[in-house]
N, C-alpha and C positions, 0 to 999 in steps of 0.2 A: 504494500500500500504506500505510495506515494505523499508525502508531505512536507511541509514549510516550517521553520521553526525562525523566532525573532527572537534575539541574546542581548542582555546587555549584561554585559558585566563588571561590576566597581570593587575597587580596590586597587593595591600596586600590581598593574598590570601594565604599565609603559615602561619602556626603556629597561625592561625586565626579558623580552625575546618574546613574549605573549604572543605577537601578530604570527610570527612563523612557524611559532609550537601550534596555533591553532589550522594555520593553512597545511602541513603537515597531515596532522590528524585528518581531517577534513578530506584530502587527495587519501587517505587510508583507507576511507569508508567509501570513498566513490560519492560525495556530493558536491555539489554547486552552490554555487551563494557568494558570498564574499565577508571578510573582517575589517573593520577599519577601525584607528584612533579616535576616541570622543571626547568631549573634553569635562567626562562622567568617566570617562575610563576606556572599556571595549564595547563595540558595538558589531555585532553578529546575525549574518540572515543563512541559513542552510535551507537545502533543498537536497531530499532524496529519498529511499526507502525508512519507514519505521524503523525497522530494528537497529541499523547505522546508526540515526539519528539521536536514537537512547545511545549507544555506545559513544557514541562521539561525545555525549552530554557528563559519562560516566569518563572518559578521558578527560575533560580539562580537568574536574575536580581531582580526578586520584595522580595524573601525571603530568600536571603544571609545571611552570619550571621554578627551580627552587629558590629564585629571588623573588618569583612573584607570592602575593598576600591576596585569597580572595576573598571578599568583605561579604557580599551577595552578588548573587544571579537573580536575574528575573528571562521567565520566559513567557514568549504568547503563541501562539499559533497563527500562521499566517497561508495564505492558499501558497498553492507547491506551483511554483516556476519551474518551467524549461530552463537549464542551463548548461553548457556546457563544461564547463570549469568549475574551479574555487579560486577565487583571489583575492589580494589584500589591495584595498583603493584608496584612494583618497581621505584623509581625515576630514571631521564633517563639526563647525560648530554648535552647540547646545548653551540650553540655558542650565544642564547642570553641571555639579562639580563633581572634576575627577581628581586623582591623588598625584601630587607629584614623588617620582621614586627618589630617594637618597642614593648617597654617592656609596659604589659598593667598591670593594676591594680588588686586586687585580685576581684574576681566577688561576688557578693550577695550568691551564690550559695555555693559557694568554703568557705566561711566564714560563713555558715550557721551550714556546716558539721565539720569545726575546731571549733567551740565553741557548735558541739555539744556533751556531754558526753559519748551517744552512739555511735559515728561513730568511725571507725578505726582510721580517721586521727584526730581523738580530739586530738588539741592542738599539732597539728605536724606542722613544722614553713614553710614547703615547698607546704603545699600544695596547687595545681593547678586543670586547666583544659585547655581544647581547647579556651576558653574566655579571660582566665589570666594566671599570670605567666610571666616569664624573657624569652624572645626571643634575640633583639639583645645583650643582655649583655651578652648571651652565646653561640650564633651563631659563629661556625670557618668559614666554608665556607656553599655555597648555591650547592644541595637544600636542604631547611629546615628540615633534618632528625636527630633523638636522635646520631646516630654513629658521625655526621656531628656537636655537640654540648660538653659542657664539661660535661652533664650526660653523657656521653659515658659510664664512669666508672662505671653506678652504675645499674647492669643487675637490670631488672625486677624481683620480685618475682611472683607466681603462683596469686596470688590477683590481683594486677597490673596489670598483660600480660593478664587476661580477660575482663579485664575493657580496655584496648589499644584492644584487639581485636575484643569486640562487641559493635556491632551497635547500641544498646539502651543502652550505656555509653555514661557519659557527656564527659568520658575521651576518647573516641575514638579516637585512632592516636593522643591521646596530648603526644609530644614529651617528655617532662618534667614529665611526670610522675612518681610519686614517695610515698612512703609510709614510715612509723615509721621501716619497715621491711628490705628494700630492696634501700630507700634513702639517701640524707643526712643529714647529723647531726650538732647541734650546740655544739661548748665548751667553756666553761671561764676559762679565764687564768686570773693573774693580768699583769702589763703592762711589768714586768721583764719575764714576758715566764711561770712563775709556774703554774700549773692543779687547777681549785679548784673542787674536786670530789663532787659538790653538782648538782640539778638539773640548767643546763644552764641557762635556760632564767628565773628562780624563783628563782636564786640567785641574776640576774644580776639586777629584780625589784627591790629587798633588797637593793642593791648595790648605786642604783638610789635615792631609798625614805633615804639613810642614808645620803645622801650630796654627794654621788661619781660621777665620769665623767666617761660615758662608751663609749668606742667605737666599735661601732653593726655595722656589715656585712651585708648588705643588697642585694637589685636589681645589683647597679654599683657601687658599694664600697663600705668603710666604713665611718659610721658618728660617730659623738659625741654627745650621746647622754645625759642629762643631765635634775633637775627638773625646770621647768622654769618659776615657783614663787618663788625662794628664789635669795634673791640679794645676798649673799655672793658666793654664787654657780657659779652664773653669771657672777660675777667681776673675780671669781677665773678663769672660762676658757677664759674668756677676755686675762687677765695677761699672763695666759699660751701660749696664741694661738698669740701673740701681736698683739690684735686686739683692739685696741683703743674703739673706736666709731662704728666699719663699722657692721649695724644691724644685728642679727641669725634669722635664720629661725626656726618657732617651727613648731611641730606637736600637730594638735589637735584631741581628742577623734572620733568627730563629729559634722557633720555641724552644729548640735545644741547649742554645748559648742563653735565653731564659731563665732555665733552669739553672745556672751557673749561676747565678746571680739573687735571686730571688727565690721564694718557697713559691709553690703552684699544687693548684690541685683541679679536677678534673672541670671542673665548672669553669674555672679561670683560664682554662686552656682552652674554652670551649668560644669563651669569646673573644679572647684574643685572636685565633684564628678566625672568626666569623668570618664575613662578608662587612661587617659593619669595621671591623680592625680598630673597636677603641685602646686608647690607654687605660690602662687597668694597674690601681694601686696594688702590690705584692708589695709582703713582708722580706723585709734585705735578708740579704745571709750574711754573716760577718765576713771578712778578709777577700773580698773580690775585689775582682779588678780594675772596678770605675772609683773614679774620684770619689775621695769622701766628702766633696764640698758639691757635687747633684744635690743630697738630700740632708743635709745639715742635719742634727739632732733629731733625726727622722729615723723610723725604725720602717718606716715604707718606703717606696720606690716606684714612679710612675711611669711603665714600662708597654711600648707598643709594638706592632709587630710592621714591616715595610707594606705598605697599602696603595703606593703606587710604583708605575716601574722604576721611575727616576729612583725613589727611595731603595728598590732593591739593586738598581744597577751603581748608585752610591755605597751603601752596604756592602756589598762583595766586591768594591773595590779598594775602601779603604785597609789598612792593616789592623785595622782590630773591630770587632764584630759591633761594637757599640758607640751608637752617637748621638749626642745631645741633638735633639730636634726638639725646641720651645718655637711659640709663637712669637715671627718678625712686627714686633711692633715696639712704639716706645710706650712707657709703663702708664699702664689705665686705658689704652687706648682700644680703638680696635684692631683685630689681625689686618695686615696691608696684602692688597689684593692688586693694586694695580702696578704696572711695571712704570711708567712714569712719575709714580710718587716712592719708591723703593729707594730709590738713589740719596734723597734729599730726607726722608724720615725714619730713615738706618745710617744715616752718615753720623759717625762717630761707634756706632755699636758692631755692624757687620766690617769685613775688609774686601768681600767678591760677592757679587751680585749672579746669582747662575737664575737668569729668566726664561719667558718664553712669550711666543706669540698668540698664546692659546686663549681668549680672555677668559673672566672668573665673574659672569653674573651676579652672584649671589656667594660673598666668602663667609666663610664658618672657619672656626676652629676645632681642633681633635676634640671627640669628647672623651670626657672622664669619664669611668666606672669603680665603684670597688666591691667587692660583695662579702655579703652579712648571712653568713649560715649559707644556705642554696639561691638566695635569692639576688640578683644582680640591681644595685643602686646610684643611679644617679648622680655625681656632684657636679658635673657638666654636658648637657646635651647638645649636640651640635653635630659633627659629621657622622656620616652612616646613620641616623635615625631622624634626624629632621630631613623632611618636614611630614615625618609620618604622624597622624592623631590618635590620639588616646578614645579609643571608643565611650564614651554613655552608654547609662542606663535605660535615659529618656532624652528627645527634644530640647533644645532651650533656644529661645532666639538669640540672634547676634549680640552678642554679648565679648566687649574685651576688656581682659585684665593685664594692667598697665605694666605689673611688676615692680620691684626690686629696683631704689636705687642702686646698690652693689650687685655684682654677677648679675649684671638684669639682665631679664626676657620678658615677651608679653605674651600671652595666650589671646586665641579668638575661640569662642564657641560658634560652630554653623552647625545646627541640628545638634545630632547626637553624637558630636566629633570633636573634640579639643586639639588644637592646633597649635602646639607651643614653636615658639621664634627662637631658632638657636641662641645661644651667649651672645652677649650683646658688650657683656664689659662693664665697667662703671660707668654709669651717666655723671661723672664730674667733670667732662671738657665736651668740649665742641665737635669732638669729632666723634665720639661716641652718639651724642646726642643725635647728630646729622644721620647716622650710620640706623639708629633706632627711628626714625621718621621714615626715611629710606624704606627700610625694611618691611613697616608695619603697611606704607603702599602697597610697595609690592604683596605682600600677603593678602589682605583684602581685594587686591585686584583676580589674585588667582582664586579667591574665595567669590569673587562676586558678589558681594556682602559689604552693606554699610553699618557698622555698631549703633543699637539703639541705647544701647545702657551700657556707661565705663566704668569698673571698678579699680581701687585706687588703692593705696596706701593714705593713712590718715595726717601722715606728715606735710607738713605745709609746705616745705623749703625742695623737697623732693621734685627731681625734674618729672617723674611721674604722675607726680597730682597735678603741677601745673600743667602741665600738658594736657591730662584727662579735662581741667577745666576749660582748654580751650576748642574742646568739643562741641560745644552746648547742644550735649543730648543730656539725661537724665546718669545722674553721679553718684555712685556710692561708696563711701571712704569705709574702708575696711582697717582693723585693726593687725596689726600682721601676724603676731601669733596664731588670731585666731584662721587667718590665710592658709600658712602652714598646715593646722590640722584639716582645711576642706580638703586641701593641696592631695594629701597624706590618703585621706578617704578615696580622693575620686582615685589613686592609682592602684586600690585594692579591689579586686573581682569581687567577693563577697560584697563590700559596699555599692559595685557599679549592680550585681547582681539584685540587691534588694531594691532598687531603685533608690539609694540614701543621695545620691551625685548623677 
């Protein structure tokens, strides 16, 4: 028996590989129809026998691809079309909202073919797939297409455009697709602007292993990167950065040189390797190798694993497995994302500049995690999980919460979805501020959503209330304790479950 089936489906389903894991399936079962990008998410019409039709509906759910998050499906039934094919078309806009994916880590795969000799993209710093690679740091708006990103600029060459156009590519419709050919590039400068015409990232090693402080362009900005067993190295970006005491984050080789260093246990190892590759607080081991001046009077240690290629093709070049990667900025500010303000807002801190041409819509910093018994917490969220939302129990209208003078962020509620804004930083200077104006645009723009009701912190002097006041919609000054504990509730199931949040 012949029939039509109409899909939509929401959740992280962009820039996750969704459109070809479903064209795939689809050419499986022998039906027609087509998938396209919505800007709700995915949007699906098939055509063909009953029983394919169930299977194919029983494939997305059980063999999705494993970055993608499905939230719901809705189906309807539609009359069955002639068609000859299945194809993926055109993305189509809507008046609902779809998700944007987070930035995901470089995959097993993708890092297989960068350090391999033979492959084209040996040792090319961008390379990707439908699994990995920068999503929201370089998403402008939704739906998740390359014209719709800051590759825009960078046409495909003839290698590339076959690999995005067929079916048995890992690269299939990976939007970021890019080659030594037709992609971007990395260059070193020192910190005054000068060229150094040698190879980029195999000088910038040199650069590293001599005592120098670089600062590398990555996922959501730029860091400083540095070797992080010598104490005078240490002390020096201390002095530079006026960072007293407050501990760096390093990067290690691999989980195994991890383990050198730090206590680990199964959980902690679980997310460290994710997809998402945060820093994760471990308890030190006495007598290793990194500098005792990373974590001062600290009995932890804020440790990541290399989440993009640059960082593993830095990593395995330098002479020792571990290196200070802290966010490039100067103190309180925000992380620096653009290559023309790099040069003048690190001068004095970094000594080499290793950039690139790639741009950075949207910068974030690493997040932090540490975990308490099984359960993985929060002290900074930002890359790998924004801008993903914390599900409800119920509805609420447009509603934003302003945040936190210190470590701020703002939430939006749209429906039954909390949408927290990466690390923002302290709102004590101007460029923070800017950076938090900035942002909450763009959010609400991908939201389609104007706040009828801001709630606030009860302090007056806070760039947070004042701002909430220059809304003029309806204003509620919250007490911040009592924030914390809603905070606390809404990220516990049993509470979202009761409907308490």
């Amino acid at each position: 028996m012949k029939s039509g089936i109409h899909i939509k489906i929401k959740g992280i389903v962009q820039g996750v590989g969704f459109r070809p894991f479903i064209y795939r399936i689809a050419r499986k079962y022998n039906l027609s129809g087509f998938v396209r990008n919505s800007t709700f998410g995915v949007e699906i019409e098939a055509f063909g026998e009953k029983i394919p039709i169930e299977n194919f509906l029983l494939d997305i759910k059980k063999f999705h691809p494993p970055a993608a998050q499905i939230h719901n499906i809705e189906l309807s039934e539609i009359p069955y079309e002639i068609g000859e094919d299945f194809r993926i078309v055109s993305s189509e806009e809507s008046y609902e909202v779809g998700l944007i994916p987070p930035d995901l880590a470089t995959c097993k795969e993708c890092l297989s073919e960068m350090l391999d000799p033979g492959d084209r993209r040996f040792k090319y710093p961008f390379i990707n797939c439908t699994q990995c690679g920068p999503r929201f740091s370089i998403i402008r708006e939704l739906p998740y297409d390359r014209c719709k990103t800051t590759m825009q600029e960078f046409a495909l060459c003839p290698d590339c455009q076959k690999e995005y156009d067929s079916i048995l590519s890992r690269r299939f419709h990976a939007e970021p697709n890019a080659c030594p050919v037709c992609g971007p590039k990395y260059y070193l400068k020192d910190i005054k602007g000068k060229a150094i015409h040698r190879e980029p990232i195999k000088t910038a090693i040199d650069r590293i292993n001599s005592g120098k402080i670089v600062a590398v362009k990555g996922i959501g900005g730029f860091l400083l990167a540095c070797d992080a067993t010598k104490d005078d190295v240490v002390r020096l970006l201390r002095e530079r950065k006026s960072r007293p005491k407050k501990p760096f984050a390093i990067m290690a080789k691999d989980i195994e040189t991890i383990r050198e260093i730090a206590h680990t246990n199964h959980i902690e190892e679980e997310l460290l390797t994710s997809p998402a590759a945060p820093i994760l607080l471990l308890r030190k081991k006495k007598n290793s190798i990194l500098s005792e001046f990373i974590a001062p009077e600290n009995g932890y240690i804020g440790v990541m694993l290399p989440y993009s290629p640059v960082h593993h093709l830095l990593i395995r070049g330098v002479r020792t497995n571990y290196l200070i990667m802290t966010s490039g900025n100067r103190r309180d500010e925000p992380i620096i994302c653009d290559d023309s303000e790099v040069f003048e807002k690190l001068s004095g801190i970094a000594d080499f500049v290793l950039g690139n041409n790639r741009g950075i819509y949207n910068r974030l910093d690493d997040s932090i995690l540490t975990v308490a018994g099984k359960q993985a917490i929060f002290i900074r969220r930002a890359r790998g999980y924004v801008p993903l939302p914390l599900e409800l129990a119920k509805s609420y209208p447009a509603v934003l919460g302003t945040g936190a003078e210190l470590k701020s962020n703002f939430t939006i509620i749209s429906g039954n979805r909390a949408f927290t804004s990466q690390y923002s930083g302290d709102l004590n200077n101007l460029s923070s501020e800017q950076f938090y104006r900035e942002n909450l645009e763009k959010f609400t723009g991908w939201l389609k959503l104007s706040p009828i009701l801001v709630v606030s912190d009860m302090h007056p002097d806070y760039f947070t209330t004042r701002f909430a006041e220059e809304l003029n919609i309806k204003h509620i000054k919250l007490q911040h304790h009592k924030a914390h504990l809603l905070s606390v509730l809404a990220e516990q199931p049993l509470s979202r479950a009761a409907g308490i949040i």
